[in-house]
N, C-alpha and C positions, 0 to 999 in steps of 0.2 A: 634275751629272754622273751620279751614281748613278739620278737619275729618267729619265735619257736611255736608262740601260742597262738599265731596269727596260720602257722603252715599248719597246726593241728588240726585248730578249727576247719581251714579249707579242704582239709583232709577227711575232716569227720562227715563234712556237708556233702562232699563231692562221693565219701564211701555211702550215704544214706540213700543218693538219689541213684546211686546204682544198684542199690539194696532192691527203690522202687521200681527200677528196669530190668532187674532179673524175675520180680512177678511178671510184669505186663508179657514181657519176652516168653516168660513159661506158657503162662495162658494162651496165647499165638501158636510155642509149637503143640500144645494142646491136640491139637485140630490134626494133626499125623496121626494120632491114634483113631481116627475116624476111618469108615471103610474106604477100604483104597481109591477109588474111582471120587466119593466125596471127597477124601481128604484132597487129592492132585486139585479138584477145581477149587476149595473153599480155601487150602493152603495158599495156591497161588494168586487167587485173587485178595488174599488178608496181605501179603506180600508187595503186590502192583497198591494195594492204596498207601500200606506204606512207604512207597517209592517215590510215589509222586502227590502224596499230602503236603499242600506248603507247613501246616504248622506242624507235623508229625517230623519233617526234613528239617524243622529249627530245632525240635528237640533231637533228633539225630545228630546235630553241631556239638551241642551243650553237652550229647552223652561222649562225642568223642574227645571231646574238652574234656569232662571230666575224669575221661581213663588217663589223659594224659599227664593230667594236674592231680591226680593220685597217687599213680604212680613215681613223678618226679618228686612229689610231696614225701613219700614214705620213703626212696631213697636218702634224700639229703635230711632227713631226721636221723636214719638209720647210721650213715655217716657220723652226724652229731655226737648222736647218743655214744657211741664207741670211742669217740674220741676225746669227749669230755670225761667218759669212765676209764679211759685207758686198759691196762692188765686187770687193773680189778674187776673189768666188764666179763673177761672170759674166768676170773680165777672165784666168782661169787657163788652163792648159793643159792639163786632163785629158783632153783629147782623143787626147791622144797616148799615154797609160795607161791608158785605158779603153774601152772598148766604148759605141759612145752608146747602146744600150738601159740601160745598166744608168743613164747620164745621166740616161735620161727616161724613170724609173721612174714617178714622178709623173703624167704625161701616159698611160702606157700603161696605171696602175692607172686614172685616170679614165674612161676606155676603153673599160675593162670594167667600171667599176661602171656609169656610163651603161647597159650593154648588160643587165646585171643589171637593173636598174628596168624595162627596156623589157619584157627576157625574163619576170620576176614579172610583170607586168601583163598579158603576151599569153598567159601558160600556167598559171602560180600561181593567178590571182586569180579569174577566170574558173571554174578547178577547183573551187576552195573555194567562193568565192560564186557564180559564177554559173549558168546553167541549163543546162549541159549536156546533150545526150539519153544514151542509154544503149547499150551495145551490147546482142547477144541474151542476155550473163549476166547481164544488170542491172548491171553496173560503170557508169560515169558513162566519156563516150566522149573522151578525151584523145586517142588517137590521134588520131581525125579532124581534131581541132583543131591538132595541129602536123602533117598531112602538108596542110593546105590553107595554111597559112602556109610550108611548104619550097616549097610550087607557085609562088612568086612569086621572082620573077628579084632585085629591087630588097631582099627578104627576106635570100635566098640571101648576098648581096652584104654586107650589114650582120651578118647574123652571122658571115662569113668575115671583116672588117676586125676584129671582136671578138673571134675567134678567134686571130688572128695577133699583137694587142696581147695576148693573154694570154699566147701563146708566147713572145715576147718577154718577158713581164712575169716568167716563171717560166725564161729563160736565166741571169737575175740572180739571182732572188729565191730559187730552193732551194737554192744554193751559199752568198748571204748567209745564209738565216737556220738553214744546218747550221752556220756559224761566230757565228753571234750567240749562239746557245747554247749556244758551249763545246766542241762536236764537231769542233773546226776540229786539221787534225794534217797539217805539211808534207810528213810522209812518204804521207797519201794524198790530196793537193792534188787528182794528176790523174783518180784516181777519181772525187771526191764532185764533181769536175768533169764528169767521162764521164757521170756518170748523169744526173748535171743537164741537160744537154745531150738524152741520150737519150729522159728524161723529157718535158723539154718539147715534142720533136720529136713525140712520141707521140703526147703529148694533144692537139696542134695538128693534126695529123693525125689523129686517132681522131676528134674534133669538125668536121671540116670534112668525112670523107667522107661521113657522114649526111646532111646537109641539100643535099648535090651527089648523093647517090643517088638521092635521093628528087624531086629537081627534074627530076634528070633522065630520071626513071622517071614522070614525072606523064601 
């Protein structure tokens, strides 16, 4: 029991700071919707300091720590949970007290980690290791690599189904894991609920109208 609520906790902690990583990230890609010529130099150069910040690079550890210890986290509860409910896990009626995203939390974290691996491989990896050209400041040219990838409809598409599981995934998850850590208080239920809600609308929208800008400005 005590190890359950020790993997909650780290789960609540590790889903918060990635709550805070998906602003700061939004705000960054931001800077695409700028005219094309500003955006290619101010994108690419937001980009190079992220690269080569030492303390920006330690919180890049800690964030990839954290996806990994969320996601191991929310499997092996996931596991628990079913196995300690047995038949009666699939034969109940939570349907009628629950919300089914918050059911098929599992499914909509898979989702988006999926879309995480695809995204690291189509813009992370590429950055880091591969051959890039440069813009006119010598930065290495990121831009161009993600507005030729919004140019495609089938693109567009899959990161908006990625988008909308994480929206979902963060309706549940910022209101679970302000009460998994003790901040849970009846008197402002429908607050940490309001924001929750607000929040995740945000980000779901703040992440979808980029890459529909941008498609549709191609």
């Amino acid at each position: 029991m005590k190890n359950s609520i020790t993997r909650k906790n780290l789960m609540a902690l590790t889903g918060l700071f990635l709550c805070f990583f998906l602003i700061i990230h939004l705000l960054g890609n931001f800077q695409l919707l700028l005219p094309p010529e500003e955006a290619q130099l101010q994108y690419n150069l937001y980009s190079d300091f992220l690269s080569n910040n030492l303390v920006v690079k330690i919180i890049s550890y800690v964030l990839y720590a954290s996806i990994l210890v969320h996601t191991l986290d929310a499997i092996y509860l996931s596991i628990k949970a079913k196995k300690a409910k047995g038949s009666s896990y699939v034969k109940d009626k939570r349907n009628r007290a629950s919300k089914w995203y918050s059911r098929q939390m599992m499914l909509l974290g898979t989702i988006v980690f999926a879309f995480l691996v695809i995204h690291f491989k189509d813009f992370w990896f590429p950055y880091k290791f591969g051959d890039l050209s440069s813009d006119i400041n010598g930065n290495k040219d990121l831009y161009t690599l993600v507005i030729v990838s919004f140019q495609k409809l089938w693109y567009v598409i899959l990161y908006a189904v990625a988008i909308l599981a994480l929206g979902f995934h963060l309706l549940h998850g910022f209101f679970s894991a302000i009460r998994s850590i003790g901040l849970y208080n009846p008197t402002y239920n429908r607050i940490v609920k309001s924001v929750g809600v607000v929040f995740a609308v945000a980000i779901t929208l703040g992440y979808f109208v980029i890459p529909l800008y941008i498609y549709l400005n191609a």
